[in-house]
C-alpha positions as CSV (number, residue, x, y, z in Angstrom):
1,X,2.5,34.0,-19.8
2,X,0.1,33.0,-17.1
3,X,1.7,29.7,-15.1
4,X,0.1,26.9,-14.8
5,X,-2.6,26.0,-12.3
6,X,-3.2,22.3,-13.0
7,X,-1.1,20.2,-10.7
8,X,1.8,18.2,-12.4
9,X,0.6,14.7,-14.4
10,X,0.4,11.9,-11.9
11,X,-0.6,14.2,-9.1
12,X,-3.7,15.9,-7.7
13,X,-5.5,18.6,-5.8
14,X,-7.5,16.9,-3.1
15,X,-10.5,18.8,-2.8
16,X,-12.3,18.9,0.9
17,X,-15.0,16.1,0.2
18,X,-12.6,13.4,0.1
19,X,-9.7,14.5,2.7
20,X,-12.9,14.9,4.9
21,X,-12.5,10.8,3.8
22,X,-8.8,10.4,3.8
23,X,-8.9,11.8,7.5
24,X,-11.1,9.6,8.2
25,X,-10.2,5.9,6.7
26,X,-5.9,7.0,8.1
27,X,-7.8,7.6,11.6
28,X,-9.8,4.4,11.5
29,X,-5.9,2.0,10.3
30,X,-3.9,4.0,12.7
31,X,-6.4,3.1,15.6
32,X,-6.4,-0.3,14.6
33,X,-2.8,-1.0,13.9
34,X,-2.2,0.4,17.5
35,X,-4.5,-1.9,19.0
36,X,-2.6,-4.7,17.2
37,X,0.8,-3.4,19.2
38,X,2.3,-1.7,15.6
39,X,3.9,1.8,16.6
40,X,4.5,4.6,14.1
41,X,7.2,5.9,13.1
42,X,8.7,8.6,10.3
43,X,11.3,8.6,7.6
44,X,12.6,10.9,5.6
45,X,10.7,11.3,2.2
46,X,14.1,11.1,0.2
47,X,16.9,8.4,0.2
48,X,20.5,7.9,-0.9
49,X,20.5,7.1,-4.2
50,X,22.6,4.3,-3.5
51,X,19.7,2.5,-1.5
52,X,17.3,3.2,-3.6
53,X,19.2,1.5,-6.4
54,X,20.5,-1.9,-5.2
55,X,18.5,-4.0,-7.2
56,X,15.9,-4.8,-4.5
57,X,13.2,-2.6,-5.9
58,X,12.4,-4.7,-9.2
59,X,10.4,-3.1,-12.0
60,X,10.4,0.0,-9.5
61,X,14.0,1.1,-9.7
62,X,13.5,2.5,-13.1
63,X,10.8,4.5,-11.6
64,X,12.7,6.9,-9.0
65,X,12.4,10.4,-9.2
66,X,16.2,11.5,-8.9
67,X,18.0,14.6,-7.4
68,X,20.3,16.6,-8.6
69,X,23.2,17.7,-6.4
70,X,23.1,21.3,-4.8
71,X,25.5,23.9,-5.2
72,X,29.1,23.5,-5.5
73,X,28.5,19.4,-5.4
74,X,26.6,19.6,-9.1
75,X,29.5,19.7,-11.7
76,X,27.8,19.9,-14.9
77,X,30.4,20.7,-16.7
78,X,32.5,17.7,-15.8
79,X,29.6,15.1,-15.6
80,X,30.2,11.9,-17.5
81,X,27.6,9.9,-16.3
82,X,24.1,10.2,-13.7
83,X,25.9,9.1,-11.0
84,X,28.0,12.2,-11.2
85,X,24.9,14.8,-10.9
86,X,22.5,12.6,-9.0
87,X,23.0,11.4,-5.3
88,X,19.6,11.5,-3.6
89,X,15.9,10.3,-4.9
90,X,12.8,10.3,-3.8
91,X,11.3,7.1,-2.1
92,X,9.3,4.7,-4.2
93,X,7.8,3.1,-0.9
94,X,8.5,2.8,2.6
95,X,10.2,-0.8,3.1
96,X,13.5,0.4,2.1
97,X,13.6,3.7,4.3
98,X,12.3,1.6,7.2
99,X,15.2,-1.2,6.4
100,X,17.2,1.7,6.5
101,X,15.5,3.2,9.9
102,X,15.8,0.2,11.6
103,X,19.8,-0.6,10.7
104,X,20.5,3.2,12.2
105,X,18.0,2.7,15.3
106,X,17.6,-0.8,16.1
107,X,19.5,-0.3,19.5
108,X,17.0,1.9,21.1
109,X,14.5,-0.3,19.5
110,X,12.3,-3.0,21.5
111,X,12.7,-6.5,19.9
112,X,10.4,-7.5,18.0
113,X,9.7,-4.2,16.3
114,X,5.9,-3.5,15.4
115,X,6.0,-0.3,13.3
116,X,3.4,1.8,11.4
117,X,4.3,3.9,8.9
118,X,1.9,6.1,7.3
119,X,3.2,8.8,3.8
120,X,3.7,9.7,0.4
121,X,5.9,7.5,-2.2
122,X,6.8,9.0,-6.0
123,X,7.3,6.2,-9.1
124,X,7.5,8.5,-12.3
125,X,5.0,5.4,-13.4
126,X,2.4,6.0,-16.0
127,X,-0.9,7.3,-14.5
128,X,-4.1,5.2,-14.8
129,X,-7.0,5.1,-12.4
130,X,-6.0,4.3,-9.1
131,X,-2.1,4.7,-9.7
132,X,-0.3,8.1,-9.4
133,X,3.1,9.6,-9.3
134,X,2.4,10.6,-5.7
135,X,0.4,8.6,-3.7
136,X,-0.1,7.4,0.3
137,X,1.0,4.0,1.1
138,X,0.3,2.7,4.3
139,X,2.4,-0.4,5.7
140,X,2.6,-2.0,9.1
141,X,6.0,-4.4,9.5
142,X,6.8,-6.5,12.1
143,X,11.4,-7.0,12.6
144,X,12.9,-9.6,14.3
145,X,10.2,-12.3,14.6
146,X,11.1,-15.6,12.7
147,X,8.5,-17.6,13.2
148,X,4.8,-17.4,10.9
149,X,3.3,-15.4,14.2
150,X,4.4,-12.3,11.9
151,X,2.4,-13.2,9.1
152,X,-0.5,-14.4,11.0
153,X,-0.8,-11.2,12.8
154,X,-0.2,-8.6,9.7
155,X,-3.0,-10.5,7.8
156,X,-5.2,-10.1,10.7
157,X,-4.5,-6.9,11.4
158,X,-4.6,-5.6,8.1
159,X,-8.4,-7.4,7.2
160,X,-9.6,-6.2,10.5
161,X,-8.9,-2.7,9.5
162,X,-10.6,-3.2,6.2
163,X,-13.7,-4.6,7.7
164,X,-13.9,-1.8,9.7
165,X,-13.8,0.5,6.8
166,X,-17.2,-1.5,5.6
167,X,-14.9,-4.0,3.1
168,X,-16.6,-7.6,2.7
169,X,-15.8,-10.3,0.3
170,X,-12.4,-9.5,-0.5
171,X,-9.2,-12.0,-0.7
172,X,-6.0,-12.1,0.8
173,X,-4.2,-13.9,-2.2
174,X,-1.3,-16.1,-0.8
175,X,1.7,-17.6,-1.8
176,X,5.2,-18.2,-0.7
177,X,9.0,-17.5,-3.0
178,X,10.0,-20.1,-2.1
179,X,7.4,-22.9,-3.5
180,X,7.7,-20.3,-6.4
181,X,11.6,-21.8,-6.7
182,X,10.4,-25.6,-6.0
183,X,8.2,-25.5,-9.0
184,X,10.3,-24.2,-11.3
185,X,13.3,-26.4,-10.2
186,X,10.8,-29.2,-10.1
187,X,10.4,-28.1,-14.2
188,X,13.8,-28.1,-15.1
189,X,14.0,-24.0,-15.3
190,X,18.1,-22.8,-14.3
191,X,18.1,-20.8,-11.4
192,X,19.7,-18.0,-12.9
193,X,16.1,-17.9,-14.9
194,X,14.0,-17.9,-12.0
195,X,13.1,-13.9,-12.5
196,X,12.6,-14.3,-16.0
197,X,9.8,-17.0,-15.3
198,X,8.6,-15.4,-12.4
199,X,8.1,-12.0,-14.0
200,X,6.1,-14.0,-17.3
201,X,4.4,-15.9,-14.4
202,X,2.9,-12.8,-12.8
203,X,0.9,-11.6,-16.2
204,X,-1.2,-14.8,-15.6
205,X,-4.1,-13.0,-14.9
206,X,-4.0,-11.1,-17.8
207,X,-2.4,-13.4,-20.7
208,X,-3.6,-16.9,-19.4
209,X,-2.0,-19.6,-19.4
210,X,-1.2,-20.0,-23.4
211,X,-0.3,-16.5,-23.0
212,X,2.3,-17.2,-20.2
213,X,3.2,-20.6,-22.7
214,X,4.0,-18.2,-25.5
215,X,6.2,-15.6,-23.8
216,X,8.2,-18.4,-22.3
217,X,8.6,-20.1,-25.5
218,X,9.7,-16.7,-27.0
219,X,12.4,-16.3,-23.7
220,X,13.6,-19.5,-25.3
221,X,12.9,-22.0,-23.0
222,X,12.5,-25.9,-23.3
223,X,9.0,-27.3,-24.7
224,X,9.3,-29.8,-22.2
225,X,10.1,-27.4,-19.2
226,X,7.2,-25.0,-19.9
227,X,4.8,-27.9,-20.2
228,X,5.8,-29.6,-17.3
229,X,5.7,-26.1,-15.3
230,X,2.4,-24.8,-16.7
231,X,0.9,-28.7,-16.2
232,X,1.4,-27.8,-12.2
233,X,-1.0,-25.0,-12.1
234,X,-3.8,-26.8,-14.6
235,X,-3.8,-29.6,-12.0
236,X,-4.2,-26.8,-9.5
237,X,-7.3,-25.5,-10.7
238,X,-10.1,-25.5,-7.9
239,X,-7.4,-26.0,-4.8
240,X,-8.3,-22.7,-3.3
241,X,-7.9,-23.7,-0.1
242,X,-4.7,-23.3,1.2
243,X,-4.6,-26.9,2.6
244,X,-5.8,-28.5,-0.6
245,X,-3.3,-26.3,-2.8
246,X,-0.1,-27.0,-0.8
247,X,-1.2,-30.5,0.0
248,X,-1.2,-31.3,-3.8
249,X,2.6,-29.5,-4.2
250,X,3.9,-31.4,-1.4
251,X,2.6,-34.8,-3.6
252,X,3.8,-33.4,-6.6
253,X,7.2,-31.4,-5.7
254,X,8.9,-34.4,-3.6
255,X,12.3,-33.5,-2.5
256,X,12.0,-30.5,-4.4
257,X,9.7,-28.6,-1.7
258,X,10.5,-28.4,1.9
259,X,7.9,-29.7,4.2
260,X,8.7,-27.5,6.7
261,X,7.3,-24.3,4.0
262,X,4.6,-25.9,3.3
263,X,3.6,-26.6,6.8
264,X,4.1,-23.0,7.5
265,X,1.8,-22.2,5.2
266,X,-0.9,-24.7,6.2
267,X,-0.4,-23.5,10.4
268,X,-0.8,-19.7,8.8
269,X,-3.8,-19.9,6.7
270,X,-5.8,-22.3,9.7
271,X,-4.8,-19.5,12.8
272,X,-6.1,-16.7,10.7
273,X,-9.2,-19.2,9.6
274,X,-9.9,-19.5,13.0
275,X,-9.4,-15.8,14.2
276,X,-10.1,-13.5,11.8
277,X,-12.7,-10.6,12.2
278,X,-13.4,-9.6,8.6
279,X,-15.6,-11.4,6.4
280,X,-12.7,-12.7,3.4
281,X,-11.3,-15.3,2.3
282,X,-7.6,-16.6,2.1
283,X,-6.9,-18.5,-1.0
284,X,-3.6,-19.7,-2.4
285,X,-3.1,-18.7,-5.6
286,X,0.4,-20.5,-7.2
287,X,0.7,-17.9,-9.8
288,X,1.5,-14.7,-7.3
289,X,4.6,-13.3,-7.9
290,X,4.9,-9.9,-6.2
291,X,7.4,-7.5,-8.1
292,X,10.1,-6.8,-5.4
293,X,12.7,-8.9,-5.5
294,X,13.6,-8.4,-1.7
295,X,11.0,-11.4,-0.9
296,X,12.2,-14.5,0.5
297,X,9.2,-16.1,2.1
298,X,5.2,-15.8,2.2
299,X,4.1,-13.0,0.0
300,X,0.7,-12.0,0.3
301,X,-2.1,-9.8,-2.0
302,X,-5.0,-8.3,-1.6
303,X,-7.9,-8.3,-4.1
304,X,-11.5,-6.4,-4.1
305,X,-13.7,-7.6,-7.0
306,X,-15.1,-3.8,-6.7
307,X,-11.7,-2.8,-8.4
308,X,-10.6,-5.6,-10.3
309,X,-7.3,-5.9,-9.2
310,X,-4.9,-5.6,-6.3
311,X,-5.2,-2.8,-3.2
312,X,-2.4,-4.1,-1.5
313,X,0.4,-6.5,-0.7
314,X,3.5,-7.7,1.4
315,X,5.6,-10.4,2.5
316,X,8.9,-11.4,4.0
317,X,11.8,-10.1,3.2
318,X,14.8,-11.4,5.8
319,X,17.6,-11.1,3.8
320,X,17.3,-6.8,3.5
321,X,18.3,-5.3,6.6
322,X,21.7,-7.5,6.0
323,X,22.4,-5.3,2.9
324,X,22.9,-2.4,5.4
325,X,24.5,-4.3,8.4
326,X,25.8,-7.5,7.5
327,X,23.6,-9.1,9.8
328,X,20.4,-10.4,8.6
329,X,17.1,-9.9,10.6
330,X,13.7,-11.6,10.1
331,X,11.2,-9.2,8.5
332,X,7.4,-9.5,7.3
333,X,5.3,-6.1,5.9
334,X,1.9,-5.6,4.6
335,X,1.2,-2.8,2.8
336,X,-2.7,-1.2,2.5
337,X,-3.1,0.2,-1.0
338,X,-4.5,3.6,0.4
339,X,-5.0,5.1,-2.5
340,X,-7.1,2.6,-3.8
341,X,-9.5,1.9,-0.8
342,X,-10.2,6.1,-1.2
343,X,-11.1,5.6,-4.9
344,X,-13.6,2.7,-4.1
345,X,-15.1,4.3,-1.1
346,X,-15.7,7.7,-3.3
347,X,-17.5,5.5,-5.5
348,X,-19.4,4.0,-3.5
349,X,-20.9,7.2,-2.2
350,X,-18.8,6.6,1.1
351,X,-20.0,9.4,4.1
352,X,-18.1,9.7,6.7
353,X,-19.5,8.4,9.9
354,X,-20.4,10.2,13.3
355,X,-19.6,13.5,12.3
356,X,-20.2,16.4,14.5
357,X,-22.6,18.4,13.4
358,X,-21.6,21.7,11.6
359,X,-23.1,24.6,11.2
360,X,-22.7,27.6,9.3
361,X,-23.1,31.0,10.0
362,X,-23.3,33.4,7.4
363,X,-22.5,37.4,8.4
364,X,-24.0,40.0,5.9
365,X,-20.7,41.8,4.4
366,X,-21.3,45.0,6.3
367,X,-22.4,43.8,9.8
368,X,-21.1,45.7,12.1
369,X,-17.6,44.8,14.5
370,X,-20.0,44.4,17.7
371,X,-22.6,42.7,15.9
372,X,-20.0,40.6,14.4
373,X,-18.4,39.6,18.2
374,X,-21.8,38.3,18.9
375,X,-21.7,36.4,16.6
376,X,-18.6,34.8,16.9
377,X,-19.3,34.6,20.2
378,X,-22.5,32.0,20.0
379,X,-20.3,30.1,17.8
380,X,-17.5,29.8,20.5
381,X,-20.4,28.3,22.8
382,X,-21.8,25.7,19.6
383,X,-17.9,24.6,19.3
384,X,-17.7,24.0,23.2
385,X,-20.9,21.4,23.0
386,X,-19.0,19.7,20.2
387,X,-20.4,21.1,16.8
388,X,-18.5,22.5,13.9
389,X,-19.3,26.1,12.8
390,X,-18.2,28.1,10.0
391,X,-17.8,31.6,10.5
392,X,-17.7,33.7,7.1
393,X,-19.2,36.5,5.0
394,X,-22.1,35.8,2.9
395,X,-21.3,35.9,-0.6
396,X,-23.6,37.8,-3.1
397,X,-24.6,34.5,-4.7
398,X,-26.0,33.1,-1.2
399,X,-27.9,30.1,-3.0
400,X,-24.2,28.6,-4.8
401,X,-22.9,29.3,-1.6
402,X,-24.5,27.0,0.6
403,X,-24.9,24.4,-2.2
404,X,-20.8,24.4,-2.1
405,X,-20.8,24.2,2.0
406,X,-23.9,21.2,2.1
407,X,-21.2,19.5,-0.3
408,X,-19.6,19.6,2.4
409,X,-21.2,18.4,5.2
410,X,-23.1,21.5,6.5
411,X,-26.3,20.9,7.6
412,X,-27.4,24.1,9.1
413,X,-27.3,27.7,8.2
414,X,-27.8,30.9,10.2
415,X,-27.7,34.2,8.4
416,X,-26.8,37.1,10.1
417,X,-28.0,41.3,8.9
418,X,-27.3,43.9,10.0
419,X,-30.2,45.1,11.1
């Protein structure tokens, strides 16, 4: 039987046309992240089990790819349960590896920590366009600042890199766990129901608001909770503004909200008002959620009308290094949904920008060895002036062959005979 040549479901072949693109748009972040003081770093592209699974992940954790134990650890034939065959998995994004990265290295790391981190994740989620079982994510984090100046600079840094990749009119979607909790105290909601709203709450973009009514009716809440909650963001409707939105929570809320939240939120949105680069907008939108349950603060989204949803997101999360430590430390990530941004630049018809030029040469099949060094030889001198030149046998089919190489950004062709 002939094995199979399509890649697994979830995951793809990229052909040369868009990692000519993907080369290009990680050049362009990495660039700018480092001129924003974010270093990168590396982790491993599997995790303990253990970390992967400590109920910080949310809807992800079901989503691991697990691995088995190796040789004389896998005991098949005494296994009761996963734990006893599984120990490793592989990483569903990078916050938790760098949580982890940071507990092991933090000594021999400068305070606050900037980093960059650029790889593959695996969710075993169910594909759809723009979502795969292996993709890039992209995050920049900043550890051991408490104050908003994390925030402020991971917005900017992140928009500034998306303006540079040609992106205009986007939002940066923001909102903050914590006003999350004061409006659904302020409704009469127990707190040990706070992830059951939450998690209704976030499918407010796609059920309305008598959707959201309905499943929390069906959840079995009060009438009078879920109108009094719901009531908060009706009366919201056209408060885009940061200022305007909190301004009306802090009316509303009373004791329930802490000024001191709502002013960070205010002294975040007006700094990156006032210095960003891109051309967005920064609008509060109450009914953001985010899906990990490791946020404690802001939380922050991105959304492109082009894709009709989110290509990215982030927020504080101070309580997860502790998990590893004991010792809390202040964190804040923003995470670029790479995938995404390649998907809408293909699209578009993205080309990449100040290319070199290349140029191929094409050498009959039979030419000769010191014909051939001649050849190779003029296109030593065309790579030392800064072009790109293909060296390679003309194929019988010379006309499909230089279709397939202008696909790919050749411009020129010389053809070389033998005689």
């Amino acid at each position: 039987m002939a094995l199979a040549k399509k890649p697994v479901n979830g995951m793809k072949d990229i052909l040369p046309e868009e990692m000519q693109i993907r080369d290009y748009v990680m050049n362009v972040i990495k660039e700018t992240y480092r001129s924003f003081g974010f270093t990168p770093i590396e982790t491993p592209c599997m995790e303990n089990i253990a970390n992967l699974s400590n109920k910080q992940g949310g809807e992800n954790e079901k989503l691991i790819f697990k691995v088995l134990k190796r040789g004389e650890k896998l005991k098949l034939e005494t296994a009761q349960t996963e734990n006893d065959v599984v120990d490793y998995g592989m990483r569903y994004d990078l916050t938790v590896p760098l949580t982890r990265f940071y507990s092991n290295n933090a000594n021999n790391l400068p305070a606050p920590f900037k980093a960059l981190q650029m790889g593959n994740v695996w969710r075993a989620d169910r594909p759809q366009r723009g979502r795969y079982r292996q993709f890039m994510q992209c995050d920049i984090d900043i550890l051991g600042e408490p104050g908003n100046l994390a925030e402020i600079e991971l917005i900017l840094a992140t928009t500034t890199t998306l303006g540079r990749l040609g992106f205009k009119n986007f939002q940066i979607r923001i909102n903050e766990r914590r006003i999350l909790k004061a409006m659904a105290a302020y409704s009469g909601f127990a707190e040990e129901s706070y992830d059951t709203v939450f998690i209704i709450l976030d499918k407010m973009d796609k059920i309305g608001l008598e959707g959201v009514a309905e499943e929390l009716a069906k959840s079995g809440f009060a009438k009078e909770s879920i109108e009094k909650y719901l009531a908060l963001f009706q009366n919201m409707e056209g408060k885009e503004e940061v200022a305007d939105g909190v301004a009306y929570l802090v009316q509303e809320l009373g004791d329930y909200l802490d000024p001191k939240v709502a002013e960070n939120l205010r002294e975040i949105a007006a700094s990156v008002n006032a210095t960003k680069e891109a051309d967005f907008a920064l609008v509060f939108d109450p009914t953001l959620v985010r899906g990990m349950s490791y946020y404690t603060g802001t939380i922050f989204e991105i959304a492109m009308p082009e894709f009709g949803g989110s290509c990215g997101g982030g927020g504080r999360y101070d309580e997860m290094i502790g998990k590893f430590t004991g010792n809390n430390v202040p964190a804040c990530g923003f995470s670029i949904g790479f995938e995404r941004i390649i998907l809408l630049l293909m699209e578009q018809g993205f080309q990449v920008p100040g290319q070199s030029e290349k140029i191929a040469y094409l050498v009959e099949k039979n030419c000769p060895g010191g014909k051939l060094a001649e050849v190779i030889a003029e296109a030593q001198k065309e790579r030392a002036n800064g072009k790109q030149v293909l060296v390679a046998r003309m194929n019988k089919n010379k006309k499909f062959q230089k279709e397939k190489l202008s696909a790919e950004g050749y411009t020129q062709f010389k053809e070389f005979f033998n005689r």
